[in-house]
N, C-alpha and C positions, 0 to 999 in steps of 0.2 A: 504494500500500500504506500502511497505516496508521502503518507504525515509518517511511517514508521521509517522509512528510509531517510526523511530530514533530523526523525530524533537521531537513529542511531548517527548519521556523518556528525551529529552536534558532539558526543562524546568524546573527549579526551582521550590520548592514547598514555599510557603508564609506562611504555617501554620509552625512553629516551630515545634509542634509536629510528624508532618508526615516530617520533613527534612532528617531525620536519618534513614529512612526506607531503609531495602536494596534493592540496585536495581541490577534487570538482567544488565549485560552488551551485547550489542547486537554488535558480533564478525561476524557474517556472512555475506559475502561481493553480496551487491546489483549488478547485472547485467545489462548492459545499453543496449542502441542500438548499439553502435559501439565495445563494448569491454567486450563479453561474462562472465559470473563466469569462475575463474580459470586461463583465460589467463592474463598472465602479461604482461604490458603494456610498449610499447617501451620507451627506457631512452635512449634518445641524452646525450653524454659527454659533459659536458660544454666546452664554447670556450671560449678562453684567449682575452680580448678585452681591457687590459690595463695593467699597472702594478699593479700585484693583485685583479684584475678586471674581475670578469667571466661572464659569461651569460649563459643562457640554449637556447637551440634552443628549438623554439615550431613546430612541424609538424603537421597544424589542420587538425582533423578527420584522423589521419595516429596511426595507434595501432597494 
């Protein structure tokens, strides 16, 4: 699966030797249930809720 292969390349390697090894970087964006490859995902403008103070609205399951 595609999210088991990003944890595992995330894991640190313990052998010194194999630390340095070059790694792919994995750029290709995983696809969910709610929010297909490709589609950008709704951004709420943050709201002003103090002085200097913002907040982000969350809209769950809204994309």
């Amino acid at each position: 699966h595609p999210s088991t292969k990003r944890l595992m390349a995330a894991v640190p390697f313990a052998d010194p030797h194999r630390r340095h090894r070059e790694r792919r970087l994995l750029v290709d964006e995983i696809p969910g249930p709610m929010r297909k490859s490709g589609d950008d995902p709704l951004v709420e403008p943050l709201v002003r809720v103090g002085e200097g103070h913002y907040v982000a609205r969350h809209s769950v399951g809204v994309y």
